[in-house]
N, C-alpha and C positions, 0 to 999 in steps of 0.2 A: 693437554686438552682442557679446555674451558668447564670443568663439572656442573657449575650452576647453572649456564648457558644452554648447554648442548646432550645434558641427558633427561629423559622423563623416567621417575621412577613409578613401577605400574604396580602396586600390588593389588591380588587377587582375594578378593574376599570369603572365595571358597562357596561352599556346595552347601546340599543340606546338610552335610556333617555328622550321616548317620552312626558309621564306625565309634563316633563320641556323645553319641547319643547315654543316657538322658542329658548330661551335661549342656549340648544343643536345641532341647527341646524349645527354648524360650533367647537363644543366641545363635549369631553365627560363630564358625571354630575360630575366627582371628578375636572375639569378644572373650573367648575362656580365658578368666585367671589362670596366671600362672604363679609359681613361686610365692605366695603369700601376699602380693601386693599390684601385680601387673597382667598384663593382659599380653595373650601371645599375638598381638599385631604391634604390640608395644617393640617387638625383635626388629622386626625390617624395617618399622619408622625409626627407630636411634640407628639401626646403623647408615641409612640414607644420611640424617643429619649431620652423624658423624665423618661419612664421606662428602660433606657438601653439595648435595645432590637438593636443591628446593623447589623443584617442582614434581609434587608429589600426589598421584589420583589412586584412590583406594577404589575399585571394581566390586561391586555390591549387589547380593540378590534377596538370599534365604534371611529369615529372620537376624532382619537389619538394623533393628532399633537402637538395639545394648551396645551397638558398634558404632552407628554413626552419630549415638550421644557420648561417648569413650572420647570421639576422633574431635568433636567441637568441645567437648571439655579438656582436652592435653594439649592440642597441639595447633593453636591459636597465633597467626603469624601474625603483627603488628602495620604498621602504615608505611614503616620503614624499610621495610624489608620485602626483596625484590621475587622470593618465590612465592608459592601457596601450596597449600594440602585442599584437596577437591574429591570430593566423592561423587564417583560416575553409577549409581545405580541401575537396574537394569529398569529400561521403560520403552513403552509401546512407540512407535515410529510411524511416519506412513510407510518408509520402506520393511517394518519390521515388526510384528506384531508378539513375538517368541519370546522368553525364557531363555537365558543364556544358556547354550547348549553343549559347552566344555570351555576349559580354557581359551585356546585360543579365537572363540566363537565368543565369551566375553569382548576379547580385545578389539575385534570382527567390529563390534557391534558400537565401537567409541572412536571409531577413525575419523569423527571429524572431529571430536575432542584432543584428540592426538595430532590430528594434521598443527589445528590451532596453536599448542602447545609450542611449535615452533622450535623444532631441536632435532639434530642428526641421530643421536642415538637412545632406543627402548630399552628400557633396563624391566624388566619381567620378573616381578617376586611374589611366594607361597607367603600367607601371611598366619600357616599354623608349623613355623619350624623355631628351631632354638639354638642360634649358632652366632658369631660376632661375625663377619667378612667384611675387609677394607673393600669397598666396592670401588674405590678410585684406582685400587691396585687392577683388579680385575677389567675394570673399564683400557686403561691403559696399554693393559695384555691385548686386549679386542685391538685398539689400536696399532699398538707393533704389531702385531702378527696379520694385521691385514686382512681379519677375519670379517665375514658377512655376517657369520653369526658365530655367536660364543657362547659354551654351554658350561657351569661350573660343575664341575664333578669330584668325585671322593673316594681313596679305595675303599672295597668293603671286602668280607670274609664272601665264604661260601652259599653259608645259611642265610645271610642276608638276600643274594640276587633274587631269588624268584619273585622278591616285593619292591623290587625298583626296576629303574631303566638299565638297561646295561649297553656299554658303549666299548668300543676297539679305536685307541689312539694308536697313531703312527708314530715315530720317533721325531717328528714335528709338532707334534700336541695336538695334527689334524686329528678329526673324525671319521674312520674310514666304514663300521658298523654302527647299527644302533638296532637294539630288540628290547623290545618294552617288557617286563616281568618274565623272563623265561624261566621255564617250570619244568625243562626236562636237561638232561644231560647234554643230548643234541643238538639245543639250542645254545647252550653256553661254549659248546666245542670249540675253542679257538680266539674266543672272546678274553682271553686272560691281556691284561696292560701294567706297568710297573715294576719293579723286581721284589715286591712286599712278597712271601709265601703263605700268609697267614691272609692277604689281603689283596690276592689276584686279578681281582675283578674293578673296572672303573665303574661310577654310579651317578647317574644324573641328577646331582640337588636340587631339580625344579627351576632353577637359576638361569635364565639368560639375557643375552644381550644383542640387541639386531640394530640394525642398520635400519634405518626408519625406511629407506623406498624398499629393501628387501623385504621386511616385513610386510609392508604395504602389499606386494606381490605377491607374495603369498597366501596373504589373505583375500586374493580374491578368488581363489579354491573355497569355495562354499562347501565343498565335501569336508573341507579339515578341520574337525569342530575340537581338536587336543592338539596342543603341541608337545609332548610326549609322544603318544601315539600316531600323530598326523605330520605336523608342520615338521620338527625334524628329522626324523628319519627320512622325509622325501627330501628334503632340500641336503642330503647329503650328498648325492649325485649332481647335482645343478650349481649350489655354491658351497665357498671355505667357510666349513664348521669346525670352529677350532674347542679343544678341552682345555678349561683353565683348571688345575689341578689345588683344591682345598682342604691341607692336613688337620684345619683345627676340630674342633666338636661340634657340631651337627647333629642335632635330631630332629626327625622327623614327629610329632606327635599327632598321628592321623586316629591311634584308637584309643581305647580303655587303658590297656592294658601300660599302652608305651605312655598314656596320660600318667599314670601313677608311679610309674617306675623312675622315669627325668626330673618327677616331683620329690621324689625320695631320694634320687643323687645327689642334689644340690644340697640336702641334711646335711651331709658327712665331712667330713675336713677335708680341704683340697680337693671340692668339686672341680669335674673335668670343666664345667662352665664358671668362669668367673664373673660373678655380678657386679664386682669392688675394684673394676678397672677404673679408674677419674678422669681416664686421658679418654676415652671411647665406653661413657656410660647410659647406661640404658633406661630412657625417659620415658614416662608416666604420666598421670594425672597426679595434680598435687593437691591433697587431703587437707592439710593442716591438723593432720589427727594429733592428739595428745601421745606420751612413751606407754608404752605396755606395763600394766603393773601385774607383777604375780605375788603370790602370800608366801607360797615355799611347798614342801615335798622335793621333786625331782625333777630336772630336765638334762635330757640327754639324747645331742643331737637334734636338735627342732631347729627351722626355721622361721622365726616370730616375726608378725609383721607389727603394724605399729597400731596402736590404739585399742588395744586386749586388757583384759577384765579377767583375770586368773585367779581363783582360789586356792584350797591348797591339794594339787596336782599334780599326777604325774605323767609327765612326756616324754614320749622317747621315737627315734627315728619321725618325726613327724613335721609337717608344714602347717603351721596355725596364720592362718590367716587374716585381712585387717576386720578390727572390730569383733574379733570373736569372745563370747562370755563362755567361761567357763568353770562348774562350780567345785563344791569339795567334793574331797576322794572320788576325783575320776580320773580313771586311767584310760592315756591312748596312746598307739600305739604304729609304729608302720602307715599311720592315716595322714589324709589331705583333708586340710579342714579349710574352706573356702571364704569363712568368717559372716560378714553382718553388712548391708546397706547403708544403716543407719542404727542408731542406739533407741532402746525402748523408752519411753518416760515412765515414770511412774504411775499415772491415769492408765496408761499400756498393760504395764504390769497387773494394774487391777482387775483391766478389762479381758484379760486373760486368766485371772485366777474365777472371775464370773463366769467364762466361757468353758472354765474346766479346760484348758490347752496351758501347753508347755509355753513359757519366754523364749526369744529366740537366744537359742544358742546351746550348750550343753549341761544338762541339771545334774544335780548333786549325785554322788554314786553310779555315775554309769559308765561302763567300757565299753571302749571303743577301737578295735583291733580292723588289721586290714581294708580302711574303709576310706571312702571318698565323699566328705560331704559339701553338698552345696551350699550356696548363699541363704541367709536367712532361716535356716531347717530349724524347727523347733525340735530338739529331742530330750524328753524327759526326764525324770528322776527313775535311778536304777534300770536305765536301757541295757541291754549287752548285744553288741554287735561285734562277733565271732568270725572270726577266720576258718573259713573250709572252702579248701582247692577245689574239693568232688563237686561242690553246691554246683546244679545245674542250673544255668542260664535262666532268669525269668525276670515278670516284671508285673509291679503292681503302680501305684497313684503314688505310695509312700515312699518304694525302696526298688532298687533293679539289685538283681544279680547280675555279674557279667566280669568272664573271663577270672571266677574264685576273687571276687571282689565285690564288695556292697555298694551301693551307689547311692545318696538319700540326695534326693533331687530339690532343686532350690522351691525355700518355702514350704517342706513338704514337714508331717507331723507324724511324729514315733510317743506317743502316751507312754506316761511311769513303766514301769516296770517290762516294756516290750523286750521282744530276745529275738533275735535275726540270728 
């Protein structure tokens, strides 16, 4: 098949993103740094590119800004080159005056952007997960198998199903069930696919692929406002919904919780995610920032982005992210440090030492365990921000608690000697 010609890739800008809220408060989820240096919309545009895929519309609603000045700073196609990257924002119509109302009700709402687009096949991606997939492999598979629609899926354990889709393939790779988050035993009765024992269950990665008149027809069910919950499970009786089966790594990062924990995978030697592939690597905005300099102490296990201002510090299991100042004897630890926009001048510095507030970044003597911070956060000299699981859930202007993890939200201010 023609890839360039004949597929659209759609990805979905997402929700208001409250599960990753504060992080969202001032972005959408495809806008959140990830890994030190990139953004998690940064995943499905490299691997489109890398499948050959160039015609590509990013589907846009909730605080859009951070994202679609991300998508016009990275990824800039020239005169010569036959696809584009387009972003379909949501807006008011004569036929439509609404707020995109679920996923598929996004898609609903750009059909004549899509008609336009001029291509047999929709390819449909989450633009907050973290996975590599040859998408030419998978389009292919849609292809052979003569599928109307193609959905990728992934085993999972037990504890996993009640927070995804769960699907029943046939020993043809059709789709003969599909139940959206089951949450009792009753509902998963019988739903077991593959011979994993550890990993019974198939799981729908958000991932699909349709046939452009099918999809068309489907969507003129005005009732199907999810294709989760809507579009396919009905269209399993009507058309061939095939599973294309995906053993690589795959995450999901919809909350707090699984934000912090994929961010501290990637620390450790022989991450399940490999970022240092050259053959299928994954593209950014390019900075032109200067190498990170550190003075000395320790680091062990960190993930360092580029253009960091290190004293003498100690790191460990942590993600320092681009542009982060960091001064003497401070310890951190388990944390996501999200880094800096830009670099302070020294009139800054002044005008902050007048204003009585902390420089951005992290001041001399203070620890930092457990924690997530955002962009810009100014936090002081001799901070301590402590690790406790018990901490009940809350939230202030400066700092959230949430899921036994701190949260200091972009821009916000933690004065000398504060203790969280």
């Amino acid at each position: 098949m023609r890839i360039s010609n004949e597929v659209l890739g759609l990805i979905l800008g997402g929700g208001r993103g409250t599960r990753l809220s504060p992080l969202t408060r001032e972005r959408s989820k495809p806008a959140v740094p990830l890994a030190g240096r990139y953004r998690l919309i940064d995943i499905p545009m490299s691997n489109c590119f890398n499948a050959g895929i160039d015609k590509i519309a990013i589907l846009t609603q909730f605080n859009s800004v951070s994202l679609h000045r991300h998508i016009y700073n990275t990824y800039v196609r020239d005169v010569f080159s036959k696809g584009w990257v387009q972003i379909w924002a949501a807006e008011q119509t004569p036929t439509s005056a609404d707020w995109y109302q679920g996923t598929a009700d996004a898609v609903r709402k750009q059909i004549i952007e899509i008609r336009s687009a001029d291509v047999k096949y929709i390819l449909v991606l989450a633009g907050d997960h973290l996975y590599r997939m040859d998408y030419a492999e998978f389009l292919q598979y849609h292809v052979d198998k003569g599928a109307d629609i193609s959905v990728a899926v992934q085993p999972v354990p037990h504890k996993d199903a009640s927070q995804l889709g769960i699907l029943k393939l046939n020993p043809d790779g059709q789709i003969s069930t599909f139940r959206e988050k089951p949450k009792t035993a009753a509902e998963l009765a019988g739903m077991e696919s593959g011979s994993n024992p550890d990993k019974p269950y198939m799981a729908s990665m958000g991932i699909y692929v349709f046939n452009l008149d099918v999809l068309l027809a489907l969507l003129e069910n005005e009732g199907a406002d999810d294709f989760g919950h809507d579009i396919i499970p009905g269209a399993l009786s009507t058309h061939r919904v095939m599973g294309f089966q995906f053993d690589g790594y795959w995450a999901d990062i919809g909350t707090i919780r699984r934000f912090y924990e994929v961010n501290l995978q990637l620390t450790q030697p022989n991450a399940a995610f490999n970022f240092y592939d050259a053959d299928r690597p994954i593209y950014t905005r390019p900075r032109f920032l200067p190498g990170t300099t550190m003075q000395g102490r320790e680091m062990e296990n960190v993930l360092l982005g580029d253009g960091s201002l290190i004293a003498h510090a100690s790191l460990h299991n942590s993600v320092i992210g681009l542009r982060s100042v960091i001064g003497d004897n401070v310890v951190i630890r388990e944390s996501v440090l999200m880094g800096a926009d830009y670099y302070e001048s020294d009139a800054d510095r002044a005008e902050n030492r007048r204003l009585g507030r902390p420089d951005i970044g992290i001041g001399d003597d203070t620890v930092i365990e457990g924690a997530i911070i955002d962009k810009n956060a100014r936090i002081g000299k001799g901070v301590r921000i402590r690790i406790d699981t018990t901490r009940p859930d809350s939230e202030s202007e400066n700092w959230v608690a949430r899921d036994g993890l701190v949260i200091i939200p972009k821009n916000a201010i933690l004065p000398d000697g504060m203790v969280i």
